[in-house]
DSSP file (Angstrom, degrees, kcal/mol; ACC not computed):
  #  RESIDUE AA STRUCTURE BP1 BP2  ACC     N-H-->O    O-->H-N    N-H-->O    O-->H-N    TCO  KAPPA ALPHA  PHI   PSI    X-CA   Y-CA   Z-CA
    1    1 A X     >        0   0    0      0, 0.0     4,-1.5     0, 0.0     5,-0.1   0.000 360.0 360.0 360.0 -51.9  -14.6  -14.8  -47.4
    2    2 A X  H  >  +     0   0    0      1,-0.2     4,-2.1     2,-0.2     0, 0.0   0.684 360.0  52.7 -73.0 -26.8  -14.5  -15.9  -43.9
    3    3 A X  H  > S+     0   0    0      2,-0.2     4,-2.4     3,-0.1    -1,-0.2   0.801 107.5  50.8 -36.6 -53.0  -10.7  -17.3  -44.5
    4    4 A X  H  > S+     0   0    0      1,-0.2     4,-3.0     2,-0.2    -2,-0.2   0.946 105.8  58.7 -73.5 -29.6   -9.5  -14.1  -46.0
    5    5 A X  H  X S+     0   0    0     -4,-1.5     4,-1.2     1,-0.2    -1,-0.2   0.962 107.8  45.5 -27.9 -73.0  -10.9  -12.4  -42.8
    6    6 A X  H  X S+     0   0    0     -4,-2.1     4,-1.1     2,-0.2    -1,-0.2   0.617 107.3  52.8 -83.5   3.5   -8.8  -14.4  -40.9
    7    7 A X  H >X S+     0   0    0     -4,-2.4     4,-3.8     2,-0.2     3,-0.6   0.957 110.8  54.8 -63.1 -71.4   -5.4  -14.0  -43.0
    8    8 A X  H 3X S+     0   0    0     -4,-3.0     4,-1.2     1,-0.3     5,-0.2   0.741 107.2  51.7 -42.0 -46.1   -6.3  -10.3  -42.5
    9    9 A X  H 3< S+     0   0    0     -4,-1.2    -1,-0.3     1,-0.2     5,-0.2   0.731 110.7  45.7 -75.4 -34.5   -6.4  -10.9  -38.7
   10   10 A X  H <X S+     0   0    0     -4,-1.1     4,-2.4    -3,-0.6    -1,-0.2   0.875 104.7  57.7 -74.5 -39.1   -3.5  -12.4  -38.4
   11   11 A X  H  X S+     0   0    0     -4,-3.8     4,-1.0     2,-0.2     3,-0.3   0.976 109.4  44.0 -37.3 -94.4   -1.5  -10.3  -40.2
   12   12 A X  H  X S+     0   0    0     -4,-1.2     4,-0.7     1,-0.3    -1,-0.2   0.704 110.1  58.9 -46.8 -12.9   -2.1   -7.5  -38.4
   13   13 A X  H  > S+     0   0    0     -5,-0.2     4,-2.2     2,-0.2     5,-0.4   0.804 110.1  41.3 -79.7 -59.2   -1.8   -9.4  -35.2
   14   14 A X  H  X S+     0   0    0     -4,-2.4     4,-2.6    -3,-0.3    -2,-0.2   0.793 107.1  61.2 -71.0  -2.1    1.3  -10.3  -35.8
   15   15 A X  H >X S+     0   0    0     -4,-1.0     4,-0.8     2,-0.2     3,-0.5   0.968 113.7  45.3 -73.1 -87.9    2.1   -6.6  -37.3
   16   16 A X  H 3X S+     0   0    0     -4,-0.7     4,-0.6     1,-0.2    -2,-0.2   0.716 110.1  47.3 -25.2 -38.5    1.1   -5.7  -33.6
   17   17 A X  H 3< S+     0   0    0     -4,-2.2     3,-0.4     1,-0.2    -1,-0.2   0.948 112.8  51.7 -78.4 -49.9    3.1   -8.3  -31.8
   18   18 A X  H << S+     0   0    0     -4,-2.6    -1,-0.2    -3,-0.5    -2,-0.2   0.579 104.2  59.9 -55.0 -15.1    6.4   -7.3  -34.1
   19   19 A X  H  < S+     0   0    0     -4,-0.8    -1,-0.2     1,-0.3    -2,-0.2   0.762  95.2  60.8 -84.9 -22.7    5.9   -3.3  -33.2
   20   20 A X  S  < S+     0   0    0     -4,-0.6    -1,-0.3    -3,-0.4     2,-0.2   0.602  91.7  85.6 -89.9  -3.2    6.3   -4.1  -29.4
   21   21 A X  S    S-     0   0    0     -3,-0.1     2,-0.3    -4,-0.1    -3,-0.0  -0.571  75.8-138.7 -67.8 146.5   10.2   -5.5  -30.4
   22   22 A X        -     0   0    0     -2,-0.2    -2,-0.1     1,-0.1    -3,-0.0  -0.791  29.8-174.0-109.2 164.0   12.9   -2.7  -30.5
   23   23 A X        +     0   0    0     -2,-0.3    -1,-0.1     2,-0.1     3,-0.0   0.124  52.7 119.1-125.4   4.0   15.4   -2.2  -32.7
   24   24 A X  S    S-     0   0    0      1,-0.1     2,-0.2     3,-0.0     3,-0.1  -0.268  74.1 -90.1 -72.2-178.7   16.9    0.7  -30.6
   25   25 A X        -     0   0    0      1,-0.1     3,-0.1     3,-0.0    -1,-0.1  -0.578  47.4 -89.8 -84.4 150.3   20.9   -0.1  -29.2
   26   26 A X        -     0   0    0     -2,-0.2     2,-0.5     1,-0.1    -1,-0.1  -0.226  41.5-126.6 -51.4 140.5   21.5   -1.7  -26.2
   27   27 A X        +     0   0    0     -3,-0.1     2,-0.2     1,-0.0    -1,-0.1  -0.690  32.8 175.1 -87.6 138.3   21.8    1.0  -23.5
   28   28 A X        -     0   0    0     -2,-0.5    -2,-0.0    -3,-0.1    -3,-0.0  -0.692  33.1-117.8-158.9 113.9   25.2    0.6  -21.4
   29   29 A X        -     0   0    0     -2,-0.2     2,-0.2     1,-0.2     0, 0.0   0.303  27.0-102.2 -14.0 151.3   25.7    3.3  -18.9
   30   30 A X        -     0   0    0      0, 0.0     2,-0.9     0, 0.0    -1,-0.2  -0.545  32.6-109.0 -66.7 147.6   28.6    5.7  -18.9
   31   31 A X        -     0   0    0     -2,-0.2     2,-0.4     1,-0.0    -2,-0.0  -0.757  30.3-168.3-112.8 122.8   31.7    5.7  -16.8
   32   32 A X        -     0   0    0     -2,-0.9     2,-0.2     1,-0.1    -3,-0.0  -0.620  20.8-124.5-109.1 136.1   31.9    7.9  -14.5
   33   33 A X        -     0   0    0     -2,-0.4     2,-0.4     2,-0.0    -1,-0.1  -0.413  30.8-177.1 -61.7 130.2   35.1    8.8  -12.3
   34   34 A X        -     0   0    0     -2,-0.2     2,-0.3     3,-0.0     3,-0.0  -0.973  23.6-126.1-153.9 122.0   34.4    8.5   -8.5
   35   35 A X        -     0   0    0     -2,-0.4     3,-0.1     1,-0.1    -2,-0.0  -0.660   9.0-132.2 -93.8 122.6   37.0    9.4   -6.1
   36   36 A X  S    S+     0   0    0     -2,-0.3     2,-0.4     1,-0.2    -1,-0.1   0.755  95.4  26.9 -44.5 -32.3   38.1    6.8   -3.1
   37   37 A X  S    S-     0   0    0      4,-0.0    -1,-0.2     2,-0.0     2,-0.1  -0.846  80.8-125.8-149.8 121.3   37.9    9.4   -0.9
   38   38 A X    >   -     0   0    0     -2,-0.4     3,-3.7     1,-0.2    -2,-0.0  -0.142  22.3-137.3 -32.9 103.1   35.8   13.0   -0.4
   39   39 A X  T 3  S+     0   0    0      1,-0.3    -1,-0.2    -2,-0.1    -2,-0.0   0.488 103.6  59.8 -47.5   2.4   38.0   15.8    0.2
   40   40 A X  T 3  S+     0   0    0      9,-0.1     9,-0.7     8,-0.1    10,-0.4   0.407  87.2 108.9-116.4  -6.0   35.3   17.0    3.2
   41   41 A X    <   -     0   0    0     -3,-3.7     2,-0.4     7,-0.2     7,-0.1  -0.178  50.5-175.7 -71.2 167.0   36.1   13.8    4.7
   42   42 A X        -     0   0    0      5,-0.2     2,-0.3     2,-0.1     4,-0.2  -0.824  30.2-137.6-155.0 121.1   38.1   13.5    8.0
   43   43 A X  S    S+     0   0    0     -2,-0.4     2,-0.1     2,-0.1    -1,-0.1   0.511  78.6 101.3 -48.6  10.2   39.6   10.5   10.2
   44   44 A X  S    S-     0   0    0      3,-0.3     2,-1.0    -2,-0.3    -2,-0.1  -0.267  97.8 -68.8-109.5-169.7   38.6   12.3   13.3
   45   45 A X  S    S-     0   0    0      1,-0.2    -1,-0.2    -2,-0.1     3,-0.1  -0.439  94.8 -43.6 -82.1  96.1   35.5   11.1   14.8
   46   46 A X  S    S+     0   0    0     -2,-1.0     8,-0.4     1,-0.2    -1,-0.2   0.438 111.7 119.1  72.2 -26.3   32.2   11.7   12.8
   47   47 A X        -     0   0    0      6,-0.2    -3,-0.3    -5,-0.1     2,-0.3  -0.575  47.1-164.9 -80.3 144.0   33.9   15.4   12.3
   48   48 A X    >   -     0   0    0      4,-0.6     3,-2.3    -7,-0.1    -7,-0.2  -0.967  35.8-100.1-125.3 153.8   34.6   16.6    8.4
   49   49 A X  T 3  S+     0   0    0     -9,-0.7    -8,-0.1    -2,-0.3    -9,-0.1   0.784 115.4  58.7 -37.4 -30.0   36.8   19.4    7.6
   50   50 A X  T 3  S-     0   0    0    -10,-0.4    -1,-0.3     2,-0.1    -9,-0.1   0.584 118.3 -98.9 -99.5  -6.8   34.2   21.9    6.9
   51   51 A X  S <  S+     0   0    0     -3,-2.3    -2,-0.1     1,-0.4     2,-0.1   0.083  78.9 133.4 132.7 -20.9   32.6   21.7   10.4
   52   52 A X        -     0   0    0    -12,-0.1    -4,-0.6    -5,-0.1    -1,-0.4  -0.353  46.4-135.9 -94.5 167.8   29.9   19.5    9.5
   53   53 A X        -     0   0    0     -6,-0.2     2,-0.2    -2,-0.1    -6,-0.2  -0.845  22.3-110.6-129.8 132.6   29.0   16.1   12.0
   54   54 A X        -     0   0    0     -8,-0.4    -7,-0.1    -2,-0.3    -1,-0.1  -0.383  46.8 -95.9 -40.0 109.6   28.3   13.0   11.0
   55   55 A X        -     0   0    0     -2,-0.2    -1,-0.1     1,-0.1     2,-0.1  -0.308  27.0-162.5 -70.0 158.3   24.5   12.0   11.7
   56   56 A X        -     0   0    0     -3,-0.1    -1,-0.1     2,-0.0    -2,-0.0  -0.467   9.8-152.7 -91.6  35.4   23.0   10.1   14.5
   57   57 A X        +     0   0    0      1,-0.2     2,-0.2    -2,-0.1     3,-0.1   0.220  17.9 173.9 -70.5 154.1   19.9    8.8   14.0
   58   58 A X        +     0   0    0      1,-0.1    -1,-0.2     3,-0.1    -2,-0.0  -0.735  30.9 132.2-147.3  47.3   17.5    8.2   17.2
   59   59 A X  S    S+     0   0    0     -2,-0.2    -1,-0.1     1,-0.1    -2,-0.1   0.776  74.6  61.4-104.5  -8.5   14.1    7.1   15.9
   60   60 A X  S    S+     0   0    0      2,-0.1    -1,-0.1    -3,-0.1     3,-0.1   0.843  87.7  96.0 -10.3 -65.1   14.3    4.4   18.5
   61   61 A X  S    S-     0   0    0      1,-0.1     2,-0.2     2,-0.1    -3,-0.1   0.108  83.1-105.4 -39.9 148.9   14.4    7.1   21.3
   62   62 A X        -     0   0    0      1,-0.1    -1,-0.1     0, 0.0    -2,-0.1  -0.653  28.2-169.3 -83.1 151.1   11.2    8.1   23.1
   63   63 A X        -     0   0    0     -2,-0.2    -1,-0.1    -3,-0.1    -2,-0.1   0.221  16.0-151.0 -90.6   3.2   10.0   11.3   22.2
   64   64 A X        -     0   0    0      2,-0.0    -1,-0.0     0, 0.0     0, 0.0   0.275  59.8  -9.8  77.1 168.5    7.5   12.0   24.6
   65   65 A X        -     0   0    0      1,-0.2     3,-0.3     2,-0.1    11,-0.0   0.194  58.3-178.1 -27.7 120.9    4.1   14.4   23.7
   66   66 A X  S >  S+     0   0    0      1,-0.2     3,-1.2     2,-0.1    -1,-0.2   0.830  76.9  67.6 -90.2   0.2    5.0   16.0   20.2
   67   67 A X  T 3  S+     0   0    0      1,-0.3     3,-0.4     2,-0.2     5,-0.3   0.154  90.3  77.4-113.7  17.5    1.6   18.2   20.1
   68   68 A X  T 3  S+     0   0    0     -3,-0.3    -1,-0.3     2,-0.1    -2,-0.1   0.238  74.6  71.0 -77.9   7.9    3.4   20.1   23.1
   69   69 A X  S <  S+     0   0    0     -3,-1.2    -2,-0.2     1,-0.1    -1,-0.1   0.282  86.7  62.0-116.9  23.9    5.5   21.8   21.1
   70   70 A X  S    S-     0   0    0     -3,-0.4    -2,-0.1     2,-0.1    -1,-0.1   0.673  89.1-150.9 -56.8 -54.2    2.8   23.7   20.0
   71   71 A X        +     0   0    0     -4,-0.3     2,-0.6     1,-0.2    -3,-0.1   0.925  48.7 141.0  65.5  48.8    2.2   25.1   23.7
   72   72 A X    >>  -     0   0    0     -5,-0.3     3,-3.3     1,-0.1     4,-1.6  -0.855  46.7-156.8-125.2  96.1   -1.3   25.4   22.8
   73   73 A X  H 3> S+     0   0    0     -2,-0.6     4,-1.8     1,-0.3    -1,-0.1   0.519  86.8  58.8 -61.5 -21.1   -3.2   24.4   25.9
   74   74 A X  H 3> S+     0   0    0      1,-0.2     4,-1.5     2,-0.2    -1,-0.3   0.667 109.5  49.4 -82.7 -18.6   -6.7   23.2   23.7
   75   75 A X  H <> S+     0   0    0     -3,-3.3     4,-1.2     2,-0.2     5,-0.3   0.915 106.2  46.4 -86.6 -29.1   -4.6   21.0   22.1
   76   76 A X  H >X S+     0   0    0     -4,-1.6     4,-1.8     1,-0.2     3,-0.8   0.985 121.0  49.4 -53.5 -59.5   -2.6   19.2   25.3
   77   77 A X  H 3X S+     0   0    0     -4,-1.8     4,-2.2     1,-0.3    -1,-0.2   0.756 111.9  43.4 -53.4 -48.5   -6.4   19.0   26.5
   78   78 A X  H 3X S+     0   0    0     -4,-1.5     4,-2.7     1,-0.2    -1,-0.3   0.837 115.4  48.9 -57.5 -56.0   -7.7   17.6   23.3
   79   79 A X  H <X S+     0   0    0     -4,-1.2     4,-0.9    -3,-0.8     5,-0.3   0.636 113.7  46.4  42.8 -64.2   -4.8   15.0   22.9
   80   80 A X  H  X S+     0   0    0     -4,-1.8     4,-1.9    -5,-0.3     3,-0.5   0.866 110.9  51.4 -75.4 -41.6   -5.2   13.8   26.5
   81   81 A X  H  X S+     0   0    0     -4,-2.2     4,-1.2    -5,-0.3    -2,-0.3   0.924 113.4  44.5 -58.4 -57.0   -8.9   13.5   26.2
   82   82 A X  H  < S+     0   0    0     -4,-2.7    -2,-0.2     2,-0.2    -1,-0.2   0.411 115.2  47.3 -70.0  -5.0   -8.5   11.4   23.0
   83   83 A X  H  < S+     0   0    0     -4,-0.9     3,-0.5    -3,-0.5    -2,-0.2   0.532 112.8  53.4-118.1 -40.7   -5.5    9.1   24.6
   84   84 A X  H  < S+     0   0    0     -4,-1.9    -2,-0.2    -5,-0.3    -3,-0.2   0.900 113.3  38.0 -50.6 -41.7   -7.8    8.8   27.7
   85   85 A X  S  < S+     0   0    0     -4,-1.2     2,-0.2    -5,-0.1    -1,-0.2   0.012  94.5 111.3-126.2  33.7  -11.1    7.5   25.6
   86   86 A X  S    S-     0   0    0     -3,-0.5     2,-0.3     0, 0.0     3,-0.1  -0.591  71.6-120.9 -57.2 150.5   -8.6    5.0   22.9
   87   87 A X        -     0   0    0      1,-0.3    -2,-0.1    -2,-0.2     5,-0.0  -0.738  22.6-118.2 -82.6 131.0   -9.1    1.5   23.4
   88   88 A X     >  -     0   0    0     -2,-0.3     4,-1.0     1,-0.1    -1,-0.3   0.003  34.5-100.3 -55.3-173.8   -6.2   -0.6   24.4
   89   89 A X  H  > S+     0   0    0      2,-0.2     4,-1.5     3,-0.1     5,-0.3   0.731 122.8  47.9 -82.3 -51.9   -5.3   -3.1   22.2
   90   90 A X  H >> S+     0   0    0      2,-0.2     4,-2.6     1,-0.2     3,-1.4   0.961 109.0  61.8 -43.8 -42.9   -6.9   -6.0   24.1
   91   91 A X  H 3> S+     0   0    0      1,-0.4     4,-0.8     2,-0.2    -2,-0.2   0.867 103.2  44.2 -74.2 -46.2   -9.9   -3.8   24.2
   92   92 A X  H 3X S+     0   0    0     -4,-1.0     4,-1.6     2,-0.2    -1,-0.4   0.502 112.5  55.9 -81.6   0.9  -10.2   -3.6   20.5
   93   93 A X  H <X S+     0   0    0     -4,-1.5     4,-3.5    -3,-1.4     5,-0.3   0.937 105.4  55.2 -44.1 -61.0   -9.6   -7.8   20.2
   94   94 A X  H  < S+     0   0    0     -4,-2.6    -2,-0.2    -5,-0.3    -3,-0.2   0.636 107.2  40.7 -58.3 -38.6  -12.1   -7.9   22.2
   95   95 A X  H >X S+     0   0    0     -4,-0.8     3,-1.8     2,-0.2     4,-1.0   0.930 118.1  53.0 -54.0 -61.1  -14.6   -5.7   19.9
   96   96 A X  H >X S+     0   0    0     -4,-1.6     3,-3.5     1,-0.3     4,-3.3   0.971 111.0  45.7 -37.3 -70.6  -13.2   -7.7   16.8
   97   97 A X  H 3X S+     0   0    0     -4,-3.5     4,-1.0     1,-0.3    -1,-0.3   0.585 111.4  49.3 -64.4   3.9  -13.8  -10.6   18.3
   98   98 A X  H <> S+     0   0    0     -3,-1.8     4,-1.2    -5,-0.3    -1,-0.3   0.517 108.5  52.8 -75.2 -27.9  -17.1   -9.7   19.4
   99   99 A X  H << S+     0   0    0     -3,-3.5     4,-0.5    -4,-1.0    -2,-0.2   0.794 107.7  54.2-106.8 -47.0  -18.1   -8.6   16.2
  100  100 A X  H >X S+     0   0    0     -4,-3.3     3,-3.5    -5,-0.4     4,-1.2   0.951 108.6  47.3 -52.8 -86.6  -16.9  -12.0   14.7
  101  101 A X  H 3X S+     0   0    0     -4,-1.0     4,-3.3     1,-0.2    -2,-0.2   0.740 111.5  49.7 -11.5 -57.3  -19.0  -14.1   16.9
  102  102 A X  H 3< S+     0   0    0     -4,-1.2     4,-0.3     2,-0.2    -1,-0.2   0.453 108.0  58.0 -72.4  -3.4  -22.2  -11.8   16.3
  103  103 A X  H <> S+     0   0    0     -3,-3.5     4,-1.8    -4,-0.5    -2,-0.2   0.897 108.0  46.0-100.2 -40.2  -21.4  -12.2   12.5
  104  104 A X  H  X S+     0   0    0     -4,-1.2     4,-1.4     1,-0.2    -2,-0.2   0.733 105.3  59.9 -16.8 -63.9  -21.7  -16.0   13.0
  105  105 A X  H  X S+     0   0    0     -4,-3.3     4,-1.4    -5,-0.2    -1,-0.2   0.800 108.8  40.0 -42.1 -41.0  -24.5  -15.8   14.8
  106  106 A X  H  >>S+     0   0    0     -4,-0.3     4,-4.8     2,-0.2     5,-0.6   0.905 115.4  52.7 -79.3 -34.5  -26.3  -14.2   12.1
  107  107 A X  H >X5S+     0   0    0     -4,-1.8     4,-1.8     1,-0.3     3,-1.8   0.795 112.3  52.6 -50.3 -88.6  -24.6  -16.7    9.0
  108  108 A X  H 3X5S+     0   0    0     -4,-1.4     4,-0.8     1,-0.3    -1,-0.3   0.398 102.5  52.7  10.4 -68.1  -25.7  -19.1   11.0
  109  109 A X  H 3<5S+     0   0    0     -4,-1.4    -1,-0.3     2,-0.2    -2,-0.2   0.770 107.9  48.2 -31.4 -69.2  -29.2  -18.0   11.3
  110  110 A X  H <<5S+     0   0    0     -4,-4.8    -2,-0.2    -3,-1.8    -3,-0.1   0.947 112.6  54.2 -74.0 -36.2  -30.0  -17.6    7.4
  111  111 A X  H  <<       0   0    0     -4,-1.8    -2,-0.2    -5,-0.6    -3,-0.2   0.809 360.0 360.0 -89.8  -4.7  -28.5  -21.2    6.9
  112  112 A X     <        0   0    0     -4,-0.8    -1,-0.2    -5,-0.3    -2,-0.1   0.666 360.0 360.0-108.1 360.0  -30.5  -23.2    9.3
């Protein structure tokens, strides 16, 4: 009994194992015509025929308060207040590592 069980359990395993193969056809992409060169393109500098300019990207560049281009005077205030009372970055090592030390202490404490 306990044999036929495990016929049955193997069969149907391998029933399982065989479902995850495909039989569909290999997929293989169409080919598509793509032309050397855009008729809106243009040798002149960045410029294309239809007027439009070549981008420039900046994200380097400072951009300086953005919440001022709001012009909403509770927000500069808010914004300045909160940039005032952030922690530098040393400042918050200095908490991490503070907080590490004090965590020590306590490990420290229950094992001795």
């Amino acid at each position: 009994m306990r044999i036929d069980r495990l016929k049955r359990l193997a069969v149907a395993s391998a029933v399982c194992v065989l479902a995850g193969c495909t039989l569909a056809p290999t997929y293989h992409a169409p080919e598509t015509a793509t032309p050397s060169v855009f008729k809106e393109a243009s040798a002149t500098a960045g410029l294309t025929i239809s007027g439009w300019i070549a981008a420039q990207p900046s994200d380097g560049e400072p951009r300086g308060p953005w919440w001022s281009a709001f012009h909403d005077p509770v927000r500069d205030d808010l914004e300045t207040h909160a940039e005032a009372a952030s922690p530098t970055l040393a400042a918050a090592l200095a908490r991490y590592d503070g907080a590490l030390r004090c965590r020590a202490r306590r490990h420290t404490r229950r094992v001795g």
